[in-house]
C-alpha positions in Angstrom: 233.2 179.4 230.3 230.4 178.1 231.9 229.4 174.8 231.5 226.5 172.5 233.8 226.8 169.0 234.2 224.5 167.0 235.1 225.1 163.7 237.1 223.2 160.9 236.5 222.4 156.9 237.1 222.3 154.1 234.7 219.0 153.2 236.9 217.2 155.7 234.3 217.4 152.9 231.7 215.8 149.7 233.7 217.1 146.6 233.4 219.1 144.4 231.5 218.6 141.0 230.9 221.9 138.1 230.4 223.4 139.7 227.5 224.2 143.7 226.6 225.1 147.0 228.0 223.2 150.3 228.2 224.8 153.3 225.9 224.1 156.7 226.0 221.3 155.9 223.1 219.2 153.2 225.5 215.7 154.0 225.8 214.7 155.1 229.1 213.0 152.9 230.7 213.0 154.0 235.4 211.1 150.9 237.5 210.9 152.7 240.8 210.2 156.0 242.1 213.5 156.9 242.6 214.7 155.7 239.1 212.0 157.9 238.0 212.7 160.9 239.1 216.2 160.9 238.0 215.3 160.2 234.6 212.9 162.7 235.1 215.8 165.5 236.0 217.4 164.1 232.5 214.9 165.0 230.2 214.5 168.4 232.1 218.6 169.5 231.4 217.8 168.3 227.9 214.7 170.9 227.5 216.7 173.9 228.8 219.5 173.3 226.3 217.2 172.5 223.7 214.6 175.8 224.6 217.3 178.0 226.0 220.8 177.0 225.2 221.8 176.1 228.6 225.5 174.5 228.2 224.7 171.2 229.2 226.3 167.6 229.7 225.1 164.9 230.8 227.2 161.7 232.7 225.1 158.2 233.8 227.1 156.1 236.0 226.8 152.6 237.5 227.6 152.3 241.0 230.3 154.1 243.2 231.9 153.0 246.6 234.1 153.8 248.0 235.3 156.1 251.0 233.0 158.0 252.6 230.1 156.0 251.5 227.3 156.9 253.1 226.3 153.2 255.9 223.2 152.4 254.7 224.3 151.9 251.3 225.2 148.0 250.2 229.0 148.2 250.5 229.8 150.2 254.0 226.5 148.2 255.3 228.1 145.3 255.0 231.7 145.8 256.4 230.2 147.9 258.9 227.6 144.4 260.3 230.9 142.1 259.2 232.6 144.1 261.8 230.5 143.8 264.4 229.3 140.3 263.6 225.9 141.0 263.3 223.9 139.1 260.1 224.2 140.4 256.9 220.9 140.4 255.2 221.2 140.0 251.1 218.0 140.9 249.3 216.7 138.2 246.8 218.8 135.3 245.4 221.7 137.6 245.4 222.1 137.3 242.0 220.9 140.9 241.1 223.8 142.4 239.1 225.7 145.7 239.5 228.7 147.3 237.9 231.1 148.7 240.4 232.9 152.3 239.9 235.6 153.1 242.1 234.4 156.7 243.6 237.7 158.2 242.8 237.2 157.0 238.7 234.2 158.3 238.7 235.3 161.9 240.1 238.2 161.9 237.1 236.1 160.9 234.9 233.4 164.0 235.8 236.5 166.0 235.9 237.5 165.0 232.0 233.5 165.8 231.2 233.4 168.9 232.5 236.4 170.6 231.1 237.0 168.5 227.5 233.4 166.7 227.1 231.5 168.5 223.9 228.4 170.9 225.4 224.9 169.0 224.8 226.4 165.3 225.2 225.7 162.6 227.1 228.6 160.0 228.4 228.1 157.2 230.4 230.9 156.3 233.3 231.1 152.5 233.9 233.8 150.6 235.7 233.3 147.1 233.4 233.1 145.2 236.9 230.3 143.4 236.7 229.2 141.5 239.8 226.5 140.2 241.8 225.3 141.3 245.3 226.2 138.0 246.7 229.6 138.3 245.5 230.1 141.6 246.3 229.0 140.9 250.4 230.9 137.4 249.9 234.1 139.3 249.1 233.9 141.7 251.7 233.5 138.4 254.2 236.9 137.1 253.1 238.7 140.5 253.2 237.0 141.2 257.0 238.0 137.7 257.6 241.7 138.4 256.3 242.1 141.6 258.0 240.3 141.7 261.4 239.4 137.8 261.9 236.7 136.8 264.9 236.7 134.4 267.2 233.5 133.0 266.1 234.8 131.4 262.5 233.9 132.9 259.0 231.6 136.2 258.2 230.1 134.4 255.5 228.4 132.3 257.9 226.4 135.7 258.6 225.0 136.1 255.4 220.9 136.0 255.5 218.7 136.1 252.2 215.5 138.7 253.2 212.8 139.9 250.9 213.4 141.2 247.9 213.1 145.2 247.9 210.4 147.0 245.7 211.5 147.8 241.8 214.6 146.1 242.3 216.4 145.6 238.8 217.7 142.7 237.7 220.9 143.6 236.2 223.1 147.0 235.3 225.9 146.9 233.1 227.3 150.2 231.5 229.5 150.7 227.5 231.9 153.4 228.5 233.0 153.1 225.3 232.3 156.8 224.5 234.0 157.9 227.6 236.9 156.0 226.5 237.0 156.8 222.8 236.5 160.3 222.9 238.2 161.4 226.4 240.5 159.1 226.4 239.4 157.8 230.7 240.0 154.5 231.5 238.9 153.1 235.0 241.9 152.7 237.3 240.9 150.1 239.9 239.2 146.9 239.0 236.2 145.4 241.6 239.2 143.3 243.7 242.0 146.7 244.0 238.8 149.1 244.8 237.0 147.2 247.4 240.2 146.2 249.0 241.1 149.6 249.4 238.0 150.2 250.9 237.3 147.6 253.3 240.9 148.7 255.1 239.3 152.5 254.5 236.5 151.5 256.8 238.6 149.8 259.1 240.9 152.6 259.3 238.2 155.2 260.0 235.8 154.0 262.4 235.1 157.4 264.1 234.2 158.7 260.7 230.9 156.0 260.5 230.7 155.8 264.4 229.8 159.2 264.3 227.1 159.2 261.9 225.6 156.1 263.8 226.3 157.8 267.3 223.9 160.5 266.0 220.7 158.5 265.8 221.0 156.9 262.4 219.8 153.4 262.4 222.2 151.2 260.7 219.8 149.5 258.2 218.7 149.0 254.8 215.9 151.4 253.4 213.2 151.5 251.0 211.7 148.2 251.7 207.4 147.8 251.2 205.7 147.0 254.8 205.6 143.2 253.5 209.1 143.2 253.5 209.9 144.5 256.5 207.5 142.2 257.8 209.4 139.5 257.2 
């Protein structure tokens, strides 16, 4: 009865341009170090079940939030700054392009993989909610602004545009059509139901991220070149 899965990104594949979606037969294509080494892991499951019979599975995924979201990361970053009216720094335009997976449609989906997916495939998890960063940050603005308003006028009024980070992709956009066909999942919460439910999450459980900043952890975006940061 054993079975490994394997969880992956849908940054293994690179990125998109306007038009299409990555499927589970996209040619890998990683632009950063990080990318890289997940795709990396990838081809390594792949060689043990294809050397040793390893019962493997693969998932790719576009992007969770959620609860429990680690702060640096774009989502909790943001609502956490919004909070304290402090500037919210967007990389770029704004205009690079994620699809958003609720956390807890994700973790059914993983759950459907594990115990119905067929040993040796691969299935991509995607939440069809395409949207840009600036939208994304914009968003959590009006639902700050809607649930703990400040004296000082709108959040949106915080947004900065910084340097661009390093290998930054352009666009994701993930086919769960796999997923859906042969599992039968379907993504419960669109982008508007999910991030509601977590801005008020965040809200609701301040001592959770308090904590992690009280212990030292800098509340900041990562991974940015020396001429970034320069900036």
């Amino acid at each position: 009865g054993f079975r490994f899965l394997h969880i992956s990104t849908d940054e293994v594949f690179g990125s998109l341009g306007d038009e299409g979606f990555f499927t589970e037969t996209t040619a890998y294509s990683p632009n950063s170090p990080y990318s890289a080494s997940k795709a990396s892991s990838d081809h390594l499951v792949r060689a043990w079940r294809e050397t040793y019979d390893l019962p493997t599975l693969i998932t790719n995924c576009s992007n969770n939030y959620g609860p429990y979201h680690f702060p640096e990361k774009l989502i909790p970053h943001m609502i956490i700054k919004g909070l304290a009216g402090e500037p919210l720094p967007v990389y770029g335009d704004g205009k690079n392009i994620r699809d958003w997976l609720y956390v807890e449609d994700h973790a059914k989906a993983l759950t459907l993989v594990l115990e119905h997916g067929a040993v040796g495939e691969t299935y991509n998890v995607g939440g069809r909610n395409e949207r840009s960063n600036l939208h994304v940050v914009e968003t959590i603005c009006d639902l700050l602004d809607e649930i703990a308003p400040r004296a000082q006028g709108a959040r949106r009024d915080l947004i900065t545009f910084v340097a661009d980070r390093p290998g930054h992709d352009r666009r994701y956009a993930i086919d769960a059509s796999k997923l859906e066909r042969d599992l039968g999942w379907r993504a419960e919460e669109n982008f508007e139901s999910g991030i509601a439910k977590t801005v008020h999450w965040y809200i609701d459980q301040q001592p959770w991220w308090r904590g992690i900043l009280e212990r030292g952890y800098q509340a900041k975006r990562v991974g940015l070149s020396l001429s970034a940061t320069a900036h």
